[in-house]
N, CA and C of each residue as an Amber inpcrd file, in Angstrom:
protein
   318
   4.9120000 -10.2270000 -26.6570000   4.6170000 -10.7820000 -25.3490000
   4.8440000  -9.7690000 -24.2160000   5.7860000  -8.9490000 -23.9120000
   6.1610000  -7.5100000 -22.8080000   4.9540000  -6.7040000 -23.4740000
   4.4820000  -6.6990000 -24.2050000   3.0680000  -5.8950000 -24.4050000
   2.1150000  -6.6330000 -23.2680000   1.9960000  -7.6180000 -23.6620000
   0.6790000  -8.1010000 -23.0240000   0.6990000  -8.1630000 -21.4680000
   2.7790000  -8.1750000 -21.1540000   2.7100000  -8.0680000 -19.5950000
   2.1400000  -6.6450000 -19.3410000   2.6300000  -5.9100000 -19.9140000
   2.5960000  -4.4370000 -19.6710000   1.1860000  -3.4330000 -19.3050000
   0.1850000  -4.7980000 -20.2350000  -0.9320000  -4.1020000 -19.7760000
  -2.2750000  -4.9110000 -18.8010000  -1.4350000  -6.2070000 -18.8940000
  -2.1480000  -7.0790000 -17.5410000  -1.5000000  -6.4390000 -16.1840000
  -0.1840000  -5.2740000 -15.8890000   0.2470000  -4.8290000 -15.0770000
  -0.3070000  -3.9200000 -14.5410000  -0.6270000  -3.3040000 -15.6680000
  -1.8680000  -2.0120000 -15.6620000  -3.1310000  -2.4350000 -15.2680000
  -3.7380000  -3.1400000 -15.6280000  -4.6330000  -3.6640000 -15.0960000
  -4.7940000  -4.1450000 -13.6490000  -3.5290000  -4.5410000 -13.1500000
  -3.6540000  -4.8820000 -11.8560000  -3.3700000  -4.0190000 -10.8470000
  -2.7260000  -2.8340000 -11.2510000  -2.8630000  -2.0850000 -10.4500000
  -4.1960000  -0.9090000 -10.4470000  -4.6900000  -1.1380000 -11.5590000
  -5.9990000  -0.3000000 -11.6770000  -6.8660000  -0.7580000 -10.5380000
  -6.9250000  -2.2880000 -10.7900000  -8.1210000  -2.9710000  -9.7010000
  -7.4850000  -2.8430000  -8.1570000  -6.2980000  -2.6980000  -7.9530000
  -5.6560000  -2.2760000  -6.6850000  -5.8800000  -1.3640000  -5.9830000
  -5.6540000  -0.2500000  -6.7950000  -5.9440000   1.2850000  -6.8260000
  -7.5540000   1.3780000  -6.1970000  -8.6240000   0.9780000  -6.7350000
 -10.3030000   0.5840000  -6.3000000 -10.1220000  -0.5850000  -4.9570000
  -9.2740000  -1.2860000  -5.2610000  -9.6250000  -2.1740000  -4.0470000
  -8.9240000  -1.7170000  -2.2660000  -7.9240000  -0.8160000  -3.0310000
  -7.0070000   0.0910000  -1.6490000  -8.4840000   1.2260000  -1.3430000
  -9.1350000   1.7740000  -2.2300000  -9.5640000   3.0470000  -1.8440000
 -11.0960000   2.0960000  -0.8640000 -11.3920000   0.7550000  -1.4020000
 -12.3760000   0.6100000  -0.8460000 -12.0090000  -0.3550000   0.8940000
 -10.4660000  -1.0050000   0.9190000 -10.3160000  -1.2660000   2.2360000
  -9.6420000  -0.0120000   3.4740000  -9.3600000   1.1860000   2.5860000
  -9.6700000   2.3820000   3.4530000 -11.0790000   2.2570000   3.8800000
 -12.1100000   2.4190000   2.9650000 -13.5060000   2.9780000   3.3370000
 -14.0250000   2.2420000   4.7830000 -13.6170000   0.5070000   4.6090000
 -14.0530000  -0.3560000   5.0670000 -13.3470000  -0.4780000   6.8550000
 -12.0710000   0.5780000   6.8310000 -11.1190000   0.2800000   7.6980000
 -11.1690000   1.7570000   8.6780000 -12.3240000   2.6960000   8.0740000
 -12.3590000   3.9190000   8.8120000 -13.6530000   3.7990000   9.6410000
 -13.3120000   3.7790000  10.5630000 -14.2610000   4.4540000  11.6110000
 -13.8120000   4.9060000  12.5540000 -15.2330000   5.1990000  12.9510000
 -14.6050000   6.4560000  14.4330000 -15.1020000   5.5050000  15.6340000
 -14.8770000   4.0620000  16.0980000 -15.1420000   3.3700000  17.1900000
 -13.4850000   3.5250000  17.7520000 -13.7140000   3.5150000  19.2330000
 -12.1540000   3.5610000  19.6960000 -11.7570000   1.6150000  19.7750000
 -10.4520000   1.7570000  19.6640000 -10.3700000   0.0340000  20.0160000
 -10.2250000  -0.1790000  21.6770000 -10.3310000  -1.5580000  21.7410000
 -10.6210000  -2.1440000  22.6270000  -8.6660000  -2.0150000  23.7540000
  -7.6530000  -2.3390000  23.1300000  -6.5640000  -2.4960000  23.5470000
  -5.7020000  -1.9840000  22.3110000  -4.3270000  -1.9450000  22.9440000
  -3.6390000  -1.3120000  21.9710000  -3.0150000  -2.1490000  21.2670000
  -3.1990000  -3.2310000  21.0240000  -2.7800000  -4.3330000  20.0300000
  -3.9000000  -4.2120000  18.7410000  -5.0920000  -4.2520000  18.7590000
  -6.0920000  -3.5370000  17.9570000  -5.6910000  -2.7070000  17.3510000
  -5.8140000  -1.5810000  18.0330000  -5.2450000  -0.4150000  17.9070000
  -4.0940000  -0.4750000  16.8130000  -3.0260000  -1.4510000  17.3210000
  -2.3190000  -1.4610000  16.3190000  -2.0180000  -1.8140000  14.7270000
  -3.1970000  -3.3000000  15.1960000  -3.2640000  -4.4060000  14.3330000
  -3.9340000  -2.6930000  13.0690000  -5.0550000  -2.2930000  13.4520000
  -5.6630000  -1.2430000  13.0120000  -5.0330000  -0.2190000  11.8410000
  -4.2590000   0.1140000  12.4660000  -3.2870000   1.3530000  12.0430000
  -1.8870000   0.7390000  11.0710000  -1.7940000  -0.7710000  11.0170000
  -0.7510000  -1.5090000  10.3510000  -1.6900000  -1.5580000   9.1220000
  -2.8710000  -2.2520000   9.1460000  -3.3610000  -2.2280000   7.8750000
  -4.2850000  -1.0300000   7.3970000  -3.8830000   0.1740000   7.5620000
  -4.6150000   1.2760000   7.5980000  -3.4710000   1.7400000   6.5410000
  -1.9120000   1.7020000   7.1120000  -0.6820000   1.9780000   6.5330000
  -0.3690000   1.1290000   5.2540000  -0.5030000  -0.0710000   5.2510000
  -0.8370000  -0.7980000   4.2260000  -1.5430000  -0.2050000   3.1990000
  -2.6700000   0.0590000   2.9070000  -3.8410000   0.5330000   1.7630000
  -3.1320000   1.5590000   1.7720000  -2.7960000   2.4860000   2.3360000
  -2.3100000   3.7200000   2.0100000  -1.0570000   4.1530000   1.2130000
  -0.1470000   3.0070000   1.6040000   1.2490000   2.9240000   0.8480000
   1.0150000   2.6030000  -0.2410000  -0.0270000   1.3130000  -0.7570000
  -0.1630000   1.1190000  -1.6970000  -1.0770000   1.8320000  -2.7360000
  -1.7590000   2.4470000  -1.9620000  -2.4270000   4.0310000  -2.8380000
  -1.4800000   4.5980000  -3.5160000  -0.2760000   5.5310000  -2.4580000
   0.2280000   5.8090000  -3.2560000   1.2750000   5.5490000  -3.9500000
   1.7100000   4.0230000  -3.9320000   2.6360000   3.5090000  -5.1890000
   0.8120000   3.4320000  -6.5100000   0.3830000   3.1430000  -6.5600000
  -0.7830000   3.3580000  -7.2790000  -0.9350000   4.4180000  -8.0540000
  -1.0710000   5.4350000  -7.0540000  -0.9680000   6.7460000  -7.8580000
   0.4870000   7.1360000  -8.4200000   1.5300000   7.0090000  -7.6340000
   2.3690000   7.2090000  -8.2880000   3.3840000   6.4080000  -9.6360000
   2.4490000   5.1410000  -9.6190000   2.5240000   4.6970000 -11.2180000
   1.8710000   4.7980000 -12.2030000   0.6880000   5.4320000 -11.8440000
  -0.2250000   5.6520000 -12.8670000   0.5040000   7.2820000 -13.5510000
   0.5250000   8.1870000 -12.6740000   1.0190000   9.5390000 -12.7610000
   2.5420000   9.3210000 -13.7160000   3.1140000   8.4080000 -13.2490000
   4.4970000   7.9240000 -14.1120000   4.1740000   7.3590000 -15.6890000
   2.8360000   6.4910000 -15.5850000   3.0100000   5.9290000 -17.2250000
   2.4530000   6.6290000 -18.0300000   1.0770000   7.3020000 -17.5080000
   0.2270000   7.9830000 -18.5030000   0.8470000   9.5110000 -18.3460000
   1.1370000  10.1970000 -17.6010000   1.3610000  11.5470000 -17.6030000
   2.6120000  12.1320000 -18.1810000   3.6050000  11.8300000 -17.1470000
   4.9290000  12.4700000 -17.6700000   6.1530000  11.0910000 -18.1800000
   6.0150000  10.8420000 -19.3900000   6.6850000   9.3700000 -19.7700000
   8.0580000  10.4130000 -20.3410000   7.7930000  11.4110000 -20.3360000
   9.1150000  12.1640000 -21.1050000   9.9700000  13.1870000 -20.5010000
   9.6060000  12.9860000 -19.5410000  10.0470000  14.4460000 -18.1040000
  10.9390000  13.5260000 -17.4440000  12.0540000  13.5290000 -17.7990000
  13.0850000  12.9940000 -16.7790000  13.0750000  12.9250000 -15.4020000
  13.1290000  14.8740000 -14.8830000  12.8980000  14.6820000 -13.2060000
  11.8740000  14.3490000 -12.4680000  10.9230000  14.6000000 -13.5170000
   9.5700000  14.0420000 -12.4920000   9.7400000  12.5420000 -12.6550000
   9.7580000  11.9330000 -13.7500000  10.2240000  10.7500000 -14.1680000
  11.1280000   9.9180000 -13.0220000  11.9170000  10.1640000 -12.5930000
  13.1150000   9.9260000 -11.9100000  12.8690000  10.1000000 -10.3420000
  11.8190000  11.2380000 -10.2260000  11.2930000  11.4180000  -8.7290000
   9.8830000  10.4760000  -8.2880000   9.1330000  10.0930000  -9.4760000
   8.2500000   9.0310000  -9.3720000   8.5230000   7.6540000  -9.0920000
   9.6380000   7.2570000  -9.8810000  10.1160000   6.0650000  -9.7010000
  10.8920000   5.9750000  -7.9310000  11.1370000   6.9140000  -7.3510000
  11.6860000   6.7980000  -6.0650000  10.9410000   6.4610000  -5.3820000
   9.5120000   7.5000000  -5.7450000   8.1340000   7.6080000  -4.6940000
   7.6210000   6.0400000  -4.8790000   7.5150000   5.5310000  -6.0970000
   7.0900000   3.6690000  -6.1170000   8.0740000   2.8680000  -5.7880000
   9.2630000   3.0340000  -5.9900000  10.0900000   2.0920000  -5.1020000
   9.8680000   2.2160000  -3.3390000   9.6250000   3.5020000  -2.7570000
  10.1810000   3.7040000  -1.4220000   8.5450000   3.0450000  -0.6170000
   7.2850000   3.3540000  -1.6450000   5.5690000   3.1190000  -1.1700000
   5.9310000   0.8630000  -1.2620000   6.1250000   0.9830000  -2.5230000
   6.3320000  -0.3160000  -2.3890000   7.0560000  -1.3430000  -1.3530000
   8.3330000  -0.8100000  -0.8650000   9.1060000  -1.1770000   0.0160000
   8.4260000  -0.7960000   1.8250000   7.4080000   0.1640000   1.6140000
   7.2030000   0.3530000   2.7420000   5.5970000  -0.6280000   2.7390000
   4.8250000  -0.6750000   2.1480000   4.4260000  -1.8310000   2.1090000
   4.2860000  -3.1480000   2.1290000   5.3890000  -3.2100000   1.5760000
   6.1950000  -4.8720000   2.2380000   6.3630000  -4.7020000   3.5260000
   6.9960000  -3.4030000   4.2400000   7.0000000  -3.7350000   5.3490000
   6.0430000  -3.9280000   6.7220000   4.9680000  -3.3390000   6.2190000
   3.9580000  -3.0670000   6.8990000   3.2910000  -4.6140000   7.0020000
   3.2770000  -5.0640000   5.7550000   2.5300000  -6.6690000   5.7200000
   3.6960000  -7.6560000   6.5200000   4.3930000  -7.4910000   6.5640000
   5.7040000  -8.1000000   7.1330000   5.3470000  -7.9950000   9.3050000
   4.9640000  -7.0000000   8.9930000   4.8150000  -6.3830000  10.5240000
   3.3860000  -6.9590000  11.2460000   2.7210000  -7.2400000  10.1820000
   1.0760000  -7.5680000  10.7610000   1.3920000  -9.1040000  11.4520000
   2.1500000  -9.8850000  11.0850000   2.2290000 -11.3400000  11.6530000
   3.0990000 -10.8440000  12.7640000   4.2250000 -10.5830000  12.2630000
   5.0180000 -10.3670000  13.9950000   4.2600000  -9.6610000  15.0470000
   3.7610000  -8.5500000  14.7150000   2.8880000  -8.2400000  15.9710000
   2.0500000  -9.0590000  16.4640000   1.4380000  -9.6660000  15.7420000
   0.3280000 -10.9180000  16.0130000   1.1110000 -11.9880000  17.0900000
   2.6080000 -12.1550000  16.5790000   3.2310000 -12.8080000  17.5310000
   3.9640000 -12.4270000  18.4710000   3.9940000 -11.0250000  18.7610000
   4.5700000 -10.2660000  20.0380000   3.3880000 -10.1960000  20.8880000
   2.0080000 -10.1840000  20.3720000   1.1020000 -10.0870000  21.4730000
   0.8950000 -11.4220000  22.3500000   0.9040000 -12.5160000  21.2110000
   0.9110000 -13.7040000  21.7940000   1.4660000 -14.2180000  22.7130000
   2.9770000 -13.4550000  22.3640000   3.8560000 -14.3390000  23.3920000
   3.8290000 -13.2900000  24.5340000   3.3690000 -12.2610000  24.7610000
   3.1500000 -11.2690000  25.8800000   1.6850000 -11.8470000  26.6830000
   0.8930000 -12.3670000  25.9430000   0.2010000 -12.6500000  26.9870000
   0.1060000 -14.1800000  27.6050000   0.9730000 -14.8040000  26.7290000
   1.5880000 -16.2100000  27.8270000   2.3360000 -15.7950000  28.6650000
C-alpha cells in the first residue's frame, strides 16, 4: 500500500510541475497594472507557481537522481521543505491582502 502512495505522489507532482510551468505562462505579461494592489495580487501568485516549481524540481532531482548522496540528499530536502513552506505562505497572503485592500478602501 506505501507503494501505491508513493507513486500517486509522483504523479501529482508531475501534473503540478506542467500545471506551475503553464500558470507562469498564463501569468506573464508585459501589461502594466492598473494599481498596486494588482500589482500585488500579481506578483503573490507569480511567487506561488514559482515556489512550487521549485519544490517540484527539487523533488524530482531528490527521488530520481541522487537517492544515495547524502549531502545533496540532505540539501534537497531543505530546498522542499523551505519552497513548500514558502508557498503556504504566499497562498496564505493572497486572502489577507484581498482583505487589507478592502478594508483600506472603506
Amino acid at each position: 500500500m506505501p507503494s501505491v502512495n508513493f507513486i500517486c505522489h509522483n504523479f501529482f507532482v508531475a501534473v503540478s510541475f506542467v500545471a506551475c510551468i503553464i500558470g507562469l505562462f498564463l501569468l506573464w505579461d508585459n501589461k502594466q497594472q492598473k494599481n498596486d494592489a494588482d500589482a500585488t495580487e500579481a506578483i503573490l501568485f507569480r511567487m506561488t507557481f514559482c515556489y512550487w516549481l521549485v519544490y517540484c524540481v527539487a523533488f524530482g532531482i531528490e527521488k530520481l537522481i541522487f537517492p544515495h548522496w547524502e549531502a545533496i540528499h540532505m540539501t534537497l530536502r531543505i530546498t522542499t521543505a523551505l519552497s513548500y513552506f514558502l508557498t503556504f505562505s504566499c497562498i496564505v497572503s493572497l486572502p489577507l491582502h484581498k482583505f487589507a485592500v478592502r478594508q483600506v478602501e472603506e
